[in-house]
Each structure stands twice: as C-alpha cells, then as structure tokens.
C-alpha positions as CSV (number, residue, x, y, z in Angstrom):
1,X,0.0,0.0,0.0
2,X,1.1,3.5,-0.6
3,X,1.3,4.3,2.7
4,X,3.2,1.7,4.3
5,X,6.9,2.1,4.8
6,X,8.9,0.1,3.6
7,X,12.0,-0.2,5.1
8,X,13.7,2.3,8.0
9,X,17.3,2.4,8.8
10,X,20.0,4.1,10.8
11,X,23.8,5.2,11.4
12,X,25.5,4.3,14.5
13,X,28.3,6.5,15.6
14,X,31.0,4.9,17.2
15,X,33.3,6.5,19.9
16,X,35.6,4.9,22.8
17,X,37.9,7.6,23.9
18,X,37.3,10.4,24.8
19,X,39.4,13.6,24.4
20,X,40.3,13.9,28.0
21,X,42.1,10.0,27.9
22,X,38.8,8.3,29.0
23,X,37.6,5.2,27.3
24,X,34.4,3.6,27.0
25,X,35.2,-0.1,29.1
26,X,32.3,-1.7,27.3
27,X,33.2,-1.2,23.9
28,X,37.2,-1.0,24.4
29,X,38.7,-3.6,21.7
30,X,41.1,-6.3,22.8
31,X,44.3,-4.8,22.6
32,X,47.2,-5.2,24.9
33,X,49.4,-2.7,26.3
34,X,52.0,-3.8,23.6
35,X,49.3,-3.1,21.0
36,X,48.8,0.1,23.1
37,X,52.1,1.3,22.5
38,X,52.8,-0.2,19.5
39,X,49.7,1.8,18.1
40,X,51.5,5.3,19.5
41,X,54.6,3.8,18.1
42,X,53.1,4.0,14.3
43,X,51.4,6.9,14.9
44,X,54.6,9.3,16.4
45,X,56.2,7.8,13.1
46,X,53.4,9.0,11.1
47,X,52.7,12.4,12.3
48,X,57.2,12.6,12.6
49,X,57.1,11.2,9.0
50,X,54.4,14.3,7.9
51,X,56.7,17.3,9.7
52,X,60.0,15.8,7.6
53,X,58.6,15.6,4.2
54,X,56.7,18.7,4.4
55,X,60.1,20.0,5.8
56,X,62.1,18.3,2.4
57,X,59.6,19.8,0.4
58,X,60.4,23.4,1.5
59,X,64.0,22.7,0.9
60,X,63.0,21.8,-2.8
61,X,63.8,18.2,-1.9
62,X,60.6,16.6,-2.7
63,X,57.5,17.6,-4.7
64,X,54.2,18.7,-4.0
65,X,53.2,17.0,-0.8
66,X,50.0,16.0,0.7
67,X,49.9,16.8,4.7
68,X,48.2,13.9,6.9
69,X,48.6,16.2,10.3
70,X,45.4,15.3,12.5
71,X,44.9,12.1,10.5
72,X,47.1,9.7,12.4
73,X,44.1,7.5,13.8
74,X,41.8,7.2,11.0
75,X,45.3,5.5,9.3
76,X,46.8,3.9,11.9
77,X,44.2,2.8,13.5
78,X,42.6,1.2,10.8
79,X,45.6,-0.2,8.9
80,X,46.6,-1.7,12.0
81,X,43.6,-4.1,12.1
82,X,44.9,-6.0,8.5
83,X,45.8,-9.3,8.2
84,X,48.9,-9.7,5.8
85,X,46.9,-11.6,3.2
86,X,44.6,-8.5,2.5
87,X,44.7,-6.3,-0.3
88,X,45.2,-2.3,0.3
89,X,44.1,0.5,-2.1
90,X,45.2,3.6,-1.1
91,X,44.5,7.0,-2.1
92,X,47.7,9.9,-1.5
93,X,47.1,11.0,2.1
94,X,47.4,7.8,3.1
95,X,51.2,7.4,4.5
96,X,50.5,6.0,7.9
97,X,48.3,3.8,6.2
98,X,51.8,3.0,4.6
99,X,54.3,2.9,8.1
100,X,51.7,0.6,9.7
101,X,51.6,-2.2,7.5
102,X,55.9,-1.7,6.8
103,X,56.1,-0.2,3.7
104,X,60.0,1.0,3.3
105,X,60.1,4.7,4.5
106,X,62.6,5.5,2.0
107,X,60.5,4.3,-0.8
108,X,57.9,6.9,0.5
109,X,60.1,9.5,0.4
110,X,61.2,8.3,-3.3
111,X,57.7,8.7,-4.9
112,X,56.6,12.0,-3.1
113,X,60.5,13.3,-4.8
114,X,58.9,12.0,-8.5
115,X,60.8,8.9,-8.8
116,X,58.1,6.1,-9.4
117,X,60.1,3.4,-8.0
118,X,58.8,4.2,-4.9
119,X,55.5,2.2,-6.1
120,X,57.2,-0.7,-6.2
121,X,56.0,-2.5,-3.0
122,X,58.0,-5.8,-1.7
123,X,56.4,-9.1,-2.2
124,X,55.7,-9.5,1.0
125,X,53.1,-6.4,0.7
126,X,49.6,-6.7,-1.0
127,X,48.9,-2.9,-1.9
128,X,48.8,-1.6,-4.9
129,X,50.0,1.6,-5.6
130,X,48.9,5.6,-4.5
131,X,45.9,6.7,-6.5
132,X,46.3,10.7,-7.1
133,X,42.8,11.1,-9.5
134,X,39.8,10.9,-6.8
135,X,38.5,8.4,-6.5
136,X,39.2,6.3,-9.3
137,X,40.7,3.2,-7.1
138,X,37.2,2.0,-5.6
139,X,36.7,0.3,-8.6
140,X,39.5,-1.7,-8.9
141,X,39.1,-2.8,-5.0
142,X,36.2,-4.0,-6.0
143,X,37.7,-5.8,-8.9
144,X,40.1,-6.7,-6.9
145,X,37.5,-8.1,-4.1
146,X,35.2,-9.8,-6.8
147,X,38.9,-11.8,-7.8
148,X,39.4,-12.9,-4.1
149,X,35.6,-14.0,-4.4
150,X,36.2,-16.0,-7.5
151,X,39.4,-17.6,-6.2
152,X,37.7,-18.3,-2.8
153,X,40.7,-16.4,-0.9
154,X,39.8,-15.9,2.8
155,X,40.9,-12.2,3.0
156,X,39.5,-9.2,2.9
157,X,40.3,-5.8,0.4
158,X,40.2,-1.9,2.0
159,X,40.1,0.9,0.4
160,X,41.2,4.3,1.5
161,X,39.9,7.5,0.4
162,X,38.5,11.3,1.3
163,X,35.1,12.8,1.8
164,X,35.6,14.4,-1.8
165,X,35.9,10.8,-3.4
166,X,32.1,10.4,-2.4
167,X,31.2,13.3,-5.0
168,X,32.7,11.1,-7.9
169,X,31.1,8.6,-10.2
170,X,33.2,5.8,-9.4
171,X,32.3,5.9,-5.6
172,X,28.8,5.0,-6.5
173,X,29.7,2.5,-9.1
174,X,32.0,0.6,-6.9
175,X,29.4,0.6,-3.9
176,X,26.5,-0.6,-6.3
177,X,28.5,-3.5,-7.5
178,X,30.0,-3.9,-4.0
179,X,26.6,-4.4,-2.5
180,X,25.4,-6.6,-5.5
181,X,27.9,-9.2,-4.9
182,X,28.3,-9.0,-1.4
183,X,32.1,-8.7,-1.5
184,X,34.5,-8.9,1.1
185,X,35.2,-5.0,0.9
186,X,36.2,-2.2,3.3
187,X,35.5,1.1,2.4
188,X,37.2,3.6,4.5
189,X,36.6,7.3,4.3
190,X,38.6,10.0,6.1
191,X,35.7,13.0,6.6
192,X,38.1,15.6,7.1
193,X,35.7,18.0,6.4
194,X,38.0,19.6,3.3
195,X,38.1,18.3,-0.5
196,X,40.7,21.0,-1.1
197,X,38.5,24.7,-0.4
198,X,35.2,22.7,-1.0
199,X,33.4,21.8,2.7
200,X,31.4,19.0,3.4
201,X,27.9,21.0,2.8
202,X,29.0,21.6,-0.6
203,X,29.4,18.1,-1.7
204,X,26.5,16.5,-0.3
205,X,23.0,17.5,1.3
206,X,23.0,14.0,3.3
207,X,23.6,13.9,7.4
208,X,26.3,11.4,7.2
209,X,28.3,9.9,4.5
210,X,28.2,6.5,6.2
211,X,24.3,6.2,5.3
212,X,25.1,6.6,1.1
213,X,26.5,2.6,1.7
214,X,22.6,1.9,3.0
215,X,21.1,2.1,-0.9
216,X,23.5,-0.3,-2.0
217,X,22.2,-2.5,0.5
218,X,25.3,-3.0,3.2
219,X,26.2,-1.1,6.7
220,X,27.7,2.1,6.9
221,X,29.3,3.1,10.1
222,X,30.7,6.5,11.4
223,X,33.5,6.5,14.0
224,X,35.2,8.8,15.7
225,X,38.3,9.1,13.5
226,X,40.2,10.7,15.8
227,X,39.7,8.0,18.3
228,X,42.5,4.9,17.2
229,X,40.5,2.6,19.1
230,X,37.1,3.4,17.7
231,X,38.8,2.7,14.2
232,X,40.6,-0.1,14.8
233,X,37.3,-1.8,16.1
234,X,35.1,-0.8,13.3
235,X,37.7,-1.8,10.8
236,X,39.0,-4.9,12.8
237,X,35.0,-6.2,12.3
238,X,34.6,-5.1,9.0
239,X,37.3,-7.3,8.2
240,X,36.2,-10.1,10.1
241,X,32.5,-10.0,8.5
242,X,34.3,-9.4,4.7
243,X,36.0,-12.3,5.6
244,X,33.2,-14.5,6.6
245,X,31.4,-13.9,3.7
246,X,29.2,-11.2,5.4
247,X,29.6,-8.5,2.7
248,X,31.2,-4.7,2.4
249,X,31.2,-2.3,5.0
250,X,31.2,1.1,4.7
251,X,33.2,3.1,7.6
252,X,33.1,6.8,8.0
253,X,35.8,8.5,9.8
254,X,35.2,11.7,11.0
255,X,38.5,13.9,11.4
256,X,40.1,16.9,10.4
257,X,42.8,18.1,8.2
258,X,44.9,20.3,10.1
259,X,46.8,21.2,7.8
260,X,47.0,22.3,4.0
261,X,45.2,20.0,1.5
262,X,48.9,20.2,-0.2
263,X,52.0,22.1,0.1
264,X,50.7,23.8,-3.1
265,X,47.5,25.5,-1.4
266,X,47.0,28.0,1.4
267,X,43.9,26.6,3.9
268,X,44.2,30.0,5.5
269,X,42.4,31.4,2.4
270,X,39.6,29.6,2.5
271,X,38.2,28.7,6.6
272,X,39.0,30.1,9.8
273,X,41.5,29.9,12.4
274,X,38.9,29.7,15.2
275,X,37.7,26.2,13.3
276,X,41.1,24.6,12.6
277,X,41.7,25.3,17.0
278,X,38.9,23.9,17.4
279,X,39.4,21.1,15.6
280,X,42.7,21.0,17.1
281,X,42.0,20.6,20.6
282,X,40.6,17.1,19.7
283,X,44.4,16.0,18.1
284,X,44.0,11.7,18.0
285,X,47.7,12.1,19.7
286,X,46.9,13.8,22.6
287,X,44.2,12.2,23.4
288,X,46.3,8.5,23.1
289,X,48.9,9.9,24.9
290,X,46.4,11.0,27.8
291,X,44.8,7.3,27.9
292,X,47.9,5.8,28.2
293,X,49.3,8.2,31.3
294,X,46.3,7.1,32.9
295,X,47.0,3.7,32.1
296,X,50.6,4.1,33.7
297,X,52.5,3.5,30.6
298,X,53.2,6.7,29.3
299,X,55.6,9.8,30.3
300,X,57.8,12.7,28.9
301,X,60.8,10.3,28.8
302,X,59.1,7.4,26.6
303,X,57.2,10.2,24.4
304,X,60.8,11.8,24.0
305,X,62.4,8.2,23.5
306,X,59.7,7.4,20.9
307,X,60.4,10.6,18.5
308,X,63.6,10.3,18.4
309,X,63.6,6.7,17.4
310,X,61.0,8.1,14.7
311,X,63.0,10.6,13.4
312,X,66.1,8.7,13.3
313,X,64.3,6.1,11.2
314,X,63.3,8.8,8.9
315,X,66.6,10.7,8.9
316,X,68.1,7.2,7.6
317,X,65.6,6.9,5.0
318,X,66.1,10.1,3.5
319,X,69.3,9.2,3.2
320,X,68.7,6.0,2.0
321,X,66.6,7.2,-0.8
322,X,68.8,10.3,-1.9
323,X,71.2,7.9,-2.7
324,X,69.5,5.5,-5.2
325,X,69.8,8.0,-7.8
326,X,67.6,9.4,-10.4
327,X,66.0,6.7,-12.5
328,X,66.1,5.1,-16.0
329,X,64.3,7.0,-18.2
330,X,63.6,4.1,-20.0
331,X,61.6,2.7,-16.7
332,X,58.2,4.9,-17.7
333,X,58.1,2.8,-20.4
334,X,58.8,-0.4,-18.6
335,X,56.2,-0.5,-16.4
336,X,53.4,1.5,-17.8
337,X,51.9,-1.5,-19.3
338,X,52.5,-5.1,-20.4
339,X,53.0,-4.6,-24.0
340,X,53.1,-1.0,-24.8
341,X,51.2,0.3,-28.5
342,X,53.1,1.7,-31.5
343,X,52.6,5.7,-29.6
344,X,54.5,4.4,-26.5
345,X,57.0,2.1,-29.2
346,X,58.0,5.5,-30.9
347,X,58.2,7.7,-27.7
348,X,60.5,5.0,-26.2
349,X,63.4,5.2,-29.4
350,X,63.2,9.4,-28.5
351,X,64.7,8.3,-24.9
C-alpha cells in the first residue's frame, strides 16, 4: 500500500575515547598494552614522517606533498587491524596507512620526490600503488574483491579515500557493484571535512556519509576518527564480516585536516583559524597519549624516546633514498603496461 513504509534504517556513531584520555570499558577492543604502545609507536612515526617531508619539500627536496597532520588514527588505527593476506588501495594522504603495514620509508620519500620506483612495493606487501585522481581506485578494489571472491581467498580488500571521493562517479559505481555481490570489501573514508576549499555541505545534502553505503544494500558506520581505538574496532569487524562472507562495509571516519590540502594550497584562504583550534584541541595524539598516562604507561621520557627513534628512522631513510639515484628514463616505459602500443614504441626510441 502507498502508505506503508517500507523499510527504515539508521547510522550508529561509534566513539571509545574520549578527548580527556577516558575510554568507554564496554566497547574498548582487545588490545594489549603492547598493542597500546605499539599503536602510539606507528602513529609518532606518522605524524614525525608528515613534519619531515613537508620539511624536504620546503628545501625543494621533494614535490608537491599532501599533509596527513590530524589524520594519524583514522590511518593507523585502521591499517593496523589488516591481516597480511589482505589487499590495500590507497588514495595519497594515506602514509601511515603505509608505516603501519611496513612499507619502506625510503621508498615513501622516493615517490613524493617523483621517482616512481617508490610504487614498487616488496612481495611480501599486498597494496597496490597511490591513487592521485579521486576516487578512481574504488573500482579496482572492487575488482580486486570480486577476484578474491572467484578464487575463494579468505581475505579481505580496503580501500582508503576522502570525503571528496564520495562526489565522484566511481564511488557509487563501486558501492553498487560492492553491494550486488556481497564482496568482502572495506570502504574507508577519512571526513576531514575539506576536498581542497570545497566543505562537506558543498558536496553533499545528506547527514552522514556513512548512510550513502545503505542504498547499495550494506552497513555504513561512522567512527570517531580521531579516536584509534574506535577505528581499529570498526575496521577490525569489518574485516572479520568481509572475511566470513558477510559482505562490504562502509566506515566513515570523521576527522580533520589540520593542515593544508597540499603544500601547493594555502587553507588560510579559504576557513578560519577559530575552526582549525577547534578542531585541534581534539588531536587523536593527545588524546592517546592521555589514555595511556592514565594507564601508567606513558611519560615525557618514553614520548621523547619514541620521537627520536621516529626521526632517526626517517633521517636514515632520507638518506637512504637520496642515494639510489635518479632513475632510468627508459623505466616509464617499462612498467606503464605489459606490451606497450606503437605511440609508446616510438616515444621509447626518442629516450
């Protein structure tokens, strides 16, 4: 009948702890206090990582970079649910997405300075390279899922990308198809409120982004995603319900980017001081840091231990990857695809 409804749903919003170091005890994952630390660990590294390459970039030692500053759990905290058979799509803000699951520093630092044998991830690794364009990844993870389907692999595929990613064809393609073939997929948006000068309001009339997963007829979640724990369980079940043959999940992580979109744009231009404070105040560090002081195992002598160690990693990296040298110009050729055309056969006798 016309007046009968026909279905309702809702978004839950996830959140464990809180800014002042407080956690939820009824919805705190199961993580040790190695996994504690080792989640700090990763995410020191990251935001140490973030302040060096925007750094090298100043000094005209790497290109046009994309700061992650404020972002450290939504990466971190999610990455660091992954099993090692699982596949990893990444957009370019996604470098602690990166550190977590031990991609080679060095090899970082080589892409953002143009050298595209950065991309070249060790076996051991199953993530495919850095998608620039918007957006255009989500389809191949879900190419990628409906090949882990096929095969009957027991893993799981995530894909990273931002709130301005949801504005694009391909996001809605890939979730339709997603949800059609119930494939063990993660999607994993990081809301930080920006796609370059265009806010939230302007991409979407919707409350949430979580609930655009609901027409293609699988869960969306919003988390917290400045909270590391509130990601890391809402990504560690997604995984485990992709894997069971449960279907996609799509998980909404609400943060904030602190800083410039890239070190090519000027965020002051565009919003106000009084909003990135705000924002600010609720830094996914600080508010780790204060859990684990009241937890007993954190102080101003392991915080200062634990930089260091982060930016001695990163100091040997850099110098690691300045001396490779600059590559074969013959290599864009190479690897650009498996038998290249007559255009690329003629370009490649000019090199």
């Amino acid at each position: 009948m016309p007046d009968e409804i026909c279905a309702t749903f809702s978004v839950h919003r996830l959140s464990i702890l809180a800014p002042d170091g407080t956690v939820d005890e009824a919805l705190m994952p199961p993580l040790s206090e190695g996994d504690v630390r080792r989640l700090y660990e990763l995410m020191v590294l990251a935001r140490t990582f973030d302040q060096r390459a925007v750094a090298l970039q100043r000094e005209g030692r790497l290109g046009t970079y994309p700061p992650s500053l404020g972002q450290e759990a939504a990466q971190v905290g999610s990455a660091f649910a992954l099993q090692p058979d699982d596949w990893l799509f990444p957009s370019f803000r996604e470098m602690g997405v990166q550190l977590t699951v031990g991609y080679p520093i060095h090899q970082i630092l080589q892409y953002w300075a143009g050298d595209e044998r950065g991309q070249q991830a060790p076996p051991s690794l199953n993530i495919f390279p850095i998608c620039i364009s918007v957006g255009t990844h989500i389809p191949h993870a879900v190419g990628a899922a409906l090949a882990a389907r096929y095969r009957h692999d027991p893993l799981a595929v995530a894909v990273w990308f931002g709130d301005g990613a949801t504005s694009k064809g391909d996001f809605h393609e890939g979730f339709n198809m997603a949800g059609v073939f119930r494939l063990p997929l993660v999607f994993i948006c990081q809301n930080n409120q920006w796609a370059i000068s265009v806010p939230l309001s302007g991409q979407t009339a919707a409350a949430t982004l979580a609930q655009k997963a609901l027409a293609y007829g699988f869960e969306g979640v919003q988390v917290d995603g400045n909270d590391v724990f509130a990601v890391y369980r809402a990504t560690r079940d997604a995984l485990l319900k992709a894997r069971s043959g449960g279907g996609p999940t799509f998980i909404e992580c609400l943060t904030y980017r602190v800083a410039d979109h890239t070190t090519s744009d000027d965020a002051g231009r565009y919003r106000s001081a009084d909003e990135v404070a705000a924002w600010s105040a609720l830094d996914p560090l600080l508010r780790l840091e204060r859990y684990m002081e009241r937890c007993g195992f954190w102080n101003e002598a392991y915080a200062s231990e634990t930089r260091q160690k982060a930016l001695a990693d990163i100091d040997a990296a850099i110098v690691t990857m300045e001396a490779v040298g600059a590559p074969d110009p013959d290599d864009m050729f190479v690897h650009a695809l498996s038998l290249p055309g007559q255009r690329q056969a003629g370009q490649r006798k000019g090199v």
